[in-house]
C-alpha positions as CSV (number, residue, x, y, z in Angstrom):
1,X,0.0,0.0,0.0
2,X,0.9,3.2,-0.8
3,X,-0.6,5.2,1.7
4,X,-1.6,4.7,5.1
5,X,-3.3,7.2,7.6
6,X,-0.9,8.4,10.0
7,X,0.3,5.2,13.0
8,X,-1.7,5.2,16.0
9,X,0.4,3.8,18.0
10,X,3.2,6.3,20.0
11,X,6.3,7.0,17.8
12,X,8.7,4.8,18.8
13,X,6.5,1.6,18.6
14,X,5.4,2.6,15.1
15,X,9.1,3.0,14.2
16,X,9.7,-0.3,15.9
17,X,6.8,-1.9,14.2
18,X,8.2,-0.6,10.9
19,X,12.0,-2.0,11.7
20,X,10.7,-5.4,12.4
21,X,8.9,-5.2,9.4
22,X,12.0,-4.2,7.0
23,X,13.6,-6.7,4.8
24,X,16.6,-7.9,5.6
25,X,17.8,-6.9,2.2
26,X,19.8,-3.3,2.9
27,X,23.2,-2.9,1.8
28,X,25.8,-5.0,3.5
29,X,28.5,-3.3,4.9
30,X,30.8,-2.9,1.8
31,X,33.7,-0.7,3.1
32,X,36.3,-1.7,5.9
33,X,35.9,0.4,9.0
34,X,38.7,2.9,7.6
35,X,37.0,2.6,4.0
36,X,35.5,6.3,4.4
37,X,39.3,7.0,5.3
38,X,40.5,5.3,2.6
39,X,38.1,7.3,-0.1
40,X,38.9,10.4,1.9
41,X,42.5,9.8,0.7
42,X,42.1,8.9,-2.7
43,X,39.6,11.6,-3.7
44,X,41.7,14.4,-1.8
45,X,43.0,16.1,-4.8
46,X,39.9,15.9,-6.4
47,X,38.6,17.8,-3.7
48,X,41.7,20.5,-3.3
49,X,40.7,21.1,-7.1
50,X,37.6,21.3,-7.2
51,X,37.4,23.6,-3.8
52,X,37.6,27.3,-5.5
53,X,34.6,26.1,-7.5
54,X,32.5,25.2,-5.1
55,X,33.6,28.1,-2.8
56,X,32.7,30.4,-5.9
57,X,29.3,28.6,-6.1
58,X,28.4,29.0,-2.9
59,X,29.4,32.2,-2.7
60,X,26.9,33.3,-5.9
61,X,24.3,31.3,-4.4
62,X,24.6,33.7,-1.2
63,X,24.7,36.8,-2.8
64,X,22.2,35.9,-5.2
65,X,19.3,35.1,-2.5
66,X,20.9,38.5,-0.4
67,X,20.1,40.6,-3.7
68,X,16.7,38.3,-4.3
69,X,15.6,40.1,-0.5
70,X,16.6,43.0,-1.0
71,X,14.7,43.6,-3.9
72,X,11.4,42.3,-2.8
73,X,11.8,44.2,0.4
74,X,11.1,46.9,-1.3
75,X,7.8,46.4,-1.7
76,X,7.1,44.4,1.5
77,X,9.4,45.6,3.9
78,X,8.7,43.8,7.1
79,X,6.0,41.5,5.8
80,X,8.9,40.3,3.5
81,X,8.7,36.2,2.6
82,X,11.3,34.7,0.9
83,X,10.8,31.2,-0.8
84,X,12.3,28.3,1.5
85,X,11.9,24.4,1.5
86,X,8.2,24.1,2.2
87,X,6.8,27.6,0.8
88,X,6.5,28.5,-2.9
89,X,6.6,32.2,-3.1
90,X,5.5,34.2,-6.7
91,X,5.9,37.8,-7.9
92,X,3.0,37.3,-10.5
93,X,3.5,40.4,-13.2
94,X,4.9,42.4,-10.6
95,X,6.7,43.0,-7.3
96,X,3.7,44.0,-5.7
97,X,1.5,41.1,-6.6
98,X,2.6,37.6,-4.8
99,X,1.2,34.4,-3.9
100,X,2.7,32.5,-1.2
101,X,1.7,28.5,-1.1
102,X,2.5,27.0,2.2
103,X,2.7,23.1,1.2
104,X,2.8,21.9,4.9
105,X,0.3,24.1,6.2
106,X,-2.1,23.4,2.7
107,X,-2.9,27.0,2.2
108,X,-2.2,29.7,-0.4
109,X,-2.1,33.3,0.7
110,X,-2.4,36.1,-2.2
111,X,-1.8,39.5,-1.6
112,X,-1.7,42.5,-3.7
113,X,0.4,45.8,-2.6
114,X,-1.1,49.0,-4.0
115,X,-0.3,52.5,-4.1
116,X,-1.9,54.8,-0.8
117,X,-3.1,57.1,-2.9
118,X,-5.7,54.1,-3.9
119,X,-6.7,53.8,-0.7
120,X,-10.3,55.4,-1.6
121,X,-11.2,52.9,-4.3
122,X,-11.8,49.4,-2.7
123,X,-13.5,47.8,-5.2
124,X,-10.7,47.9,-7.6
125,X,-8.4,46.8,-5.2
126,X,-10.3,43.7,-4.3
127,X,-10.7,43.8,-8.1
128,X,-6.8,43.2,-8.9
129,X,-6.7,40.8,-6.0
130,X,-8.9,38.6,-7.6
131,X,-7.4,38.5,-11.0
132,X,-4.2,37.7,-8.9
133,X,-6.0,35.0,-7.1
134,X,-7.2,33.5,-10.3
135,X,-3.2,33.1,-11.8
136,X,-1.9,31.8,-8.3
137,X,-4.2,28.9,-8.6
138,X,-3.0,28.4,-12.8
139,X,0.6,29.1,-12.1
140,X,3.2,26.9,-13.2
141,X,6.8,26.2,-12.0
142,X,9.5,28.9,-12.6
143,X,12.6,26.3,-12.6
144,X,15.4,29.4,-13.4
145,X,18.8,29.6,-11.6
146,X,18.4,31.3,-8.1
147,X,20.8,33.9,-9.5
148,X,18.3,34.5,-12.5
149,X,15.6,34.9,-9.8
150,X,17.9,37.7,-8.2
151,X,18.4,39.4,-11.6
152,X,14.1,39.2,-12.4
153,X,12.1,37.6,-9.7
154,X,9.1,38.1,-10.9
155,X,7.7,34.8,-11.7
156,X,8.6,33.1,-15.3
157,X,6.1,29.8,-15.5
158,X,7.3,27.0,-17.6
159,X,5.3,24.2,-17.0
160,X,1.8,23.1,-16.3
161,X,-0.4,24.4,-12.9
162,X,1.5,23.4,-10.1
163,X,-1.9,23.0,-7.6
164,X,-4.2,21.5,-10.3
165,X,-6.3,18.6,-8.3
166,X,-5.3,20.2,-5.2
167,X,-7.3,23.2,-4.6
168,X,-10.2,22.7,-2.2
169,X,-13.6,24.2,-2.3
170,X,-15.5,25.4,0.8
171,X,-17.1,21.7,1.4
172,X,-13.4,19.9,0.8
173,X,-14.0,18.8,-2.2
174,X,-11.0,19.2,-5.3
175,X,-12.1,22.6,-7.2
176,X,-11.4,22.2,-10.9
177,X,-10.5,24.6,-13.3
178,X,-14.0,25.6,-13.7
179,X,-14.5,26.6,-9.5
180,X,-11.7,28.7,-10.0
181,X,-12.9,32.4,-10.5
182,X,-15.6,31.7,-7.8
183,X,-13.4,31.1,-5.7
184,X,-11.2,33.7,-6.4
185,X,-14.1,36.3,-6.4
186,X,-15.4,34.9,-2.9
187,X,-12.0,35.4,-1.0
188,X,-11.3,38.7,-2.8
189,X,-14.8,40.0,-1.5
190,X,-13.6,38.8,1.9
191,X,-9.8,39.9,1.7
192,X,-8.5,41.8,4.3
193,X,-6.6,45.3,4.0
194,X,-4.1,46.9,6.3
195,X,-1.8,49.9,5.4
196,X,2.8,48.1,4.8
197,X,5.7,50.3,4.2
198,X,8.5,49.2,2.2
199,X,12.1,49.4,2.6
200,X,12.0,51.4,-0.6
201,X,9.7,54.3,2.1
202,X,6.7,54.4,0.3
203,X,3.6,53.4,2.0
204,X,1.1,51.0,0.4
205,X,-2.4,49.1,1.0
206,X,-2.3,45.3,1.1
207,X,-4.7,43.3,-0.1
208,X,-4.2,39.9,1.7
209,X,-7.0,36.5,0.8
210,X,-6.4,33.0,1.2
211,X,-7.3,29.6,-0.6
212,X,-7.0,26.3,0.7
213,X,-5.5,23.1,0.1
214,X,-7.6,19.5,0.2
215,X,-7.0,17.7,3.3
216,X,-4.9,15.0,1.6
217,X,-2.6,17.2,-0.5
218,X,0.5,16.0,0.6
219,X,-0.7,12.5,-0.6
220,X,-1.8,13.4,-4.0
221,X,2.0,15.7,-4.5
222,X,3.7,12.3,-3.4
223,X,1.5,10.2,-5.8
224,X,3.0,12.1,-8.7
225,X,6.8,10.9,-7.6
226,X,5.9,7.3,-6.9
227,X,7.3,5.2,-9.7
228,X,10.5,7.9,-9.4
229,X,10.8,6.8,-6.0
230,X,10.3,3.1,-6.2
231,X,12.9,3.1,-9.2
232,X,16.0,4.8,-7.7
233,X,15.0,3.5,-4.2
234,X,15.3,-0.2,-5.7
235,X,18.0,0.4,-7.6
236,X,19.7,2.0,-4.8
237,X,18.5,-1.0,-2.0
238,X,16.9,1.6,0.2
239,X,13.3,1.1,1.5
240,X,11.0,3.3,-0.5
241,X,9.3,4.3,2.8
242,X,12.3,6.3,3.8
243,X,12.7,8.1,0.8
244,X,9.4,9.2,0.6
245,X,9.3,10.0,4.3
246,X,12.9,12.1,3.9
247,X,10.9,14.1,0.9
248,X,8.1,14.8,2.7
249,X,9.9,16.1,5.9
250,X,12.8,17.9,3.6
251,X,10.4,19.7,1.0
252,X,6.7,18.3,1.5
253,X,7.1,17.6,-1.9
254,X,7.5,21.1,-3.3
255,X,9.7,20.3,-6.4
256,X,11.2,23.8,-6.9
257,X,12.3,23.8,-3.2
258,X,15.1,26.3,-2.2
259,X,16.6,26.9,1.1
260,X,19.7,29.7,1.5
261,X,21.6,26.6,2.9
262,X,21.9,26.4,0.0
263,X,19.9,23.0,-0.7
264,X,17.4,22.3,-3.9
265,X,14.4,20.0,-4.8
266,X,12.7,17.4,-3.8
267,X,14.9,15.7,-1.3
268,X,16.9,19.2,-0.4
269,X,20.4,18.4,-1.5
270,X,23.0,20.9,-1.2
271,X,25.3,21.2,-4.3
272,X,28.5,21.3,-2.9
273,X,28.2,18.5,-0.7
274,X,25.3,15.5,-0.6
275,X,24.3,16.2,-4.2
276,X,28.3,16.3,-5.4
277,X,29.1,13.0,-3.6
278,X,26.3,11.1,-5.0
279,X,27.3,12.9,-8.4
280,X,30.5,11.7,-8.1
281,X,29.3,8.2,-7.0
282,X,26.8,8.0,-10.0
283,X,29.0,9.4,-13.0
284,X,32.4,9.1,-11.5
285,X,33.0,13.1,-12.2
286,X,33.4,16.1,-10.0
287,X,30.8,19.0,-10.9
288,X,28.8,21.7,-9.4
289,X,25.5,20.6,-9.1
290,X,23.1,23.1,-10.2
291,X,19.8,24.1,-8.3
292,X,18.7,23.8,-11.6
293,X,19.6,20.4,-12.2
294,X,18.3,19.4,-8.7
295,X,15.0,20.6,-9.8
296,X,14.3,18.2,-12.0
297,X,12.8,15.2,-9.5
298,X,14.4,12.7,-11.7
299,X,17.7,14.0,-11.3
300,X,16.8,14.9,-7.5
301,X,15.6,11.7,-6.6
302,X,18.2,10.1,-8.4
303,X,21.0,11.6,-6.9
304,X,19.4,11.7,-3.0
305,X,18.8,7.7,-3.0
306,X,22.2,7.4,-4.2
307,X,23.2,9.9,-1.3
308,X,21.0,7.7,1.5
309,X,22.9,4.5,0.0
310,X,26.7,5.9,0.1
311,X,25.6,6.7,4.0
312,X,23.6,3.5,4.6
313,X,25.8,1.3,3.1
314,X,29.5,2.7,3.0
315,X,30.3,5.2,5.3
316,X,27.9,3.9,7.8
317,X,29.1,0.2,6.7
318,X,30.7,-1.0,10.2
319,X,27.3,-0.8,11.7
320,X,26.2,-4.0,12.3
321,X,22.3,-3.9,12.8
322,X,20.1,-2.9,9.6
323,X,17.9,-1.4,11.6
324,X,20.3,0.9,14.2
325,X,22.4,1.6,10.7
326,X,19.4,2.8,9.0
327,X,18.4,5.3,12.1
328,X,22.5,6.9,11.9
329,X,21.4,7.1,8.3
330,X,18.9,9.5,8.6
331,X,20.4,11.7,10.9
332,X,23.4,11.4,9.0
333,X,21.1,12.7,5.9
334,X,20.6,16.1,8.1
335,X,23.3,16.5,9.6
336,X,26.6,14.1,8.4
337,X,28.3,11.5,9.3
338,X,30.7,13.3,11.7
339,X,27.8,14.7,13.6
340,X,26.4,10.9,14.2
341,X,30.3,9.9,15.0
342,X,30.2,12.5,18.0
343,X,26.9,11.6,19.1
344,X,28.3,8.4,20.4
345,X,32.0,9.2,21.0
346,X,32.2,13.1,22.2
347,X,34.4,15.0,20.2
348,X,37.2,13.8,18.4
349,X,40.6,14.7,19.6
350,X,43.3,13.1,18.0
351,X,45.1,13.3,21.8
352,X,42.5,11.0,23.0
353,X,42.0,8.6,20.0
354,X,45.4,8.9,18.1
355,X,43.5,8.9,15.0
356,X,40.1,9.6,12.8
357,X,40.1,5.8,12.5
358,X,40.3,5.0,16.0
359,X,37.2,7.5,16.3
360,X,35.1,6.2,13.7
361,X,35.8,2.5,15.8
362,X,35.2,3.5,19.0
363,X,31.7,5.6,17.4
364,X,30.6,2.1,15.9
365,X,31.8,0.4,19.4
366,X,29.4,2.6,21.0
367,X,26.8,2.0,18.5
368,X,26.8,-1.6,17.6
369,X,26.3,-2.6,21.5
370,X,22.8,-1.0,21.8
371,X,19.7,-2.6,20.7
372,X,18.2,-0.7,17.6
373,X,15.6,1.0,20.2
374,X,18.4,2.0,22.4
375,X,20.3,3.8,19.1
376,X,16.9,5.5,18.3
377,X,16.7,7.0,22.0
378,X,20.3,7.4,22.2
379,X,20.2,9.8,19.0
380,X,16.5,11.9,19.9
381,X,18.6,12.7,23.3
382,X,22.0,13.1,22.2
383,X,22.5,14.8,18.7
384,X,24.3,17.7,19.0
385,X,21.7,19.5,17.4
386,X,17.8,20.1,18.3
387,X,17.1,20.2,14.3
388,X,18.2,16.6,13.9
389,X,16.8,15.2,16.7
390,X,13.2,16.5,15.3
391,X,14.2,15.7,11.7
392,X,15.2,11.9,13.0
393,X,11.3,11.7,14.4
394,X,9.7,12.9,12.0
395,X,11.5,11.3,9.3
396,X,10.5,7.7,11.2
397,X,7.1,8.6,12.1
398,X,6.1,9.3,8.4
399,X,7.9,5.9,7.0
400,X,4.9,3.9,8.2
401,X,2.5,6.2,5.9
402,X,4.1,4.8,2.9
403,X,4.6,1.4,3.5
């Protein structure tokens, strides 16, 4: 089954009930203890290369979403919302007309920004907030380069309607096409108005109306990514169930997601580091990763079940238990493998274990005599950080939907 509601049980039995459930069938351990070592070695002047242009990458990246705000501030000033993993934020025709979909909250908020010297004439605000309401639920993806979103950001749609099927009408029910300028003429008729001033100084009146999502939205987006997700998580020898619980926590499957981390798509991988390993795994080439390229779910689920699989079954390898391997490789999805390393061994300190291979031994030491429950508990208490003790929760909870 593809779906499930939500487990009744508490978490950790669900997870348990889950584990016990898994096939024995996950990568063996297929590197040596000091195999991550090893590859560390041979791939070092790859990386000493390759570092300037991924530093320079990085760097456009940053500036690019810096110059992205302050342009849009302009307009909004305070009320100012960028786009991030879970929220698709457009500039329809202009600055001053957005739509914000929230695809873990199922809403979409449209508001228009007009001059004050409109203030008088209500009717054609509420007017222009409806024709904006009416292209936020028709919009397609704008899949440009975050840097080409700095230069122009209003939106540039290239594909089909990015909500069709999932736009609710008062009673729940999926609006089509047709239910689309009643609803838009309803909400603008109901929108509220309050007085913003921009960063630019000008003062303007904001229109503001919002839409709703169907109650199961976040089923029919994953629906659409299925046989994407059962391919590369096959080929890759990773339970579907984790993938598609990883893209749901990461992006609630908003494909154009983009985070200033910077991390893109689907399964949020960041160029110069989870989505340049499994790159380099797949194609046996070092490249920059474009948020472009992670975009496209194909390549972004490609690459992030490749990424789960290096952890799960290579650098993760010397853990002995499927099931305690497969909880260090979620949290090693957020956060690295280091970060799981020092979860069960402290720092490292080459003083106190003489080597990086003597840590990554006495981590798995730590690790492989606990029971996979004990691992689970171990890591919710004692990740360094609070984001990865959530994300290792969450990700676990939402496996037993898609089982």
């Amino acid at each position: 089954m593809f779906w499930n509601s939500l487990p009744t049980k508490p978490p950790l039995l669900a997870l348990l009930s889950f584990l016990i459930g898994m096939p024995a069938s996950l990568p063996a351990a297929s590197f040596t203890e000091t195999g991550f070592d090893d590859w560390k070695k041979q791939n070092q002047a790859a990386f000493q290369q390759g570092k300037d242009e991924f530093k320079l990458y990085r760097s456009e990246i940053k500036a690019a979403f810096k110059e992205y705000t302050r342009k849009t501030s302009a307009v909004w000033g305070r009320d100012n919302i960028g786009p991030d993993r879970k929220r698709w934020v457009s500039y329809i025709d202009k600055l001053n007309q957005r739509s914000i979909v929230d695809f873990e909250k199922g809403t979409i908020n449209v508001d228009v920004a007009l001059p004050e010297k409109e203030r008088s004439d209500d009717a054609q605000g509420r007017k222009q907030l409806e024709k904006v309401l009416l292209k936020a639920m028709r919009l397609g993806d704008d899949k440009r380069a975050i840097q080409k979103f700095a230069e122009h950001p209003v939106c540039q749609p290239e594909e089909a309607a990015v909500l069709k099927g999932q736009i609710s009408l008062p009673d729940g029910d999926i609006a089509d096409d047709a239910d689309y300028r009643t609803l838009a003429r309803d909400a603008a008729k109901n929108a509220s108005r309050k007085t913003l001033r921009g960063k630019d100084g000008k003062t303007r009146i904001v229109y503001s109306a919002q839409l709703n999502l169907v109650p199961d939205h976040i089923r029919i987006r994953a629906s659409k990514y299925q046989p994407l997700v059962n391919k590369y998580a096959t080929k890759h020898r990773m339970p579907a169930a984790v993938v598609f619980a990883v893209i749901e926590t990461e992006s609630m499957f908003n494909p154009t997601a983009r985070s200033t981390a910077p991390a893109f798509g689907l399964m949020q991988l960041v160029p110069t580091s989870g989505a340049r390993d499994a790159y380099r795994y797949l194609y046996k080439k070092d490249r920059v990763v474009s948020d472009t390229y992670l975009y496209d779910p194909e390549n972004n689920i490609r690459l992030g079940a490749a990424y789960l699989y290096r952890l799960n079954g290579q650098y993760l390898a010397g853990i002995k238990s499927d099931r305690s391997r497969l909880l260090a490789t979620i949290a090693a999805y957020n956060t690295g493998v280091g970060n799981v390393f020092r979860t069960f061994a402290g720092k490292y300190r080459r003083s106190r274990f003489g080597s990086y291979a003597n840590y990554k031994k006495s981590a798995l030491r730590e690790i492989n005599k606990r029971s996979p429950e004990e691992v689970y508990q171990y890591l919710r208490r004692h990740l360094p950080y609070r984001e990865t003790r959530d994300y290792i929760k969450r990700v676990t909870e939402r496996m037993g939907k898609y089982t």
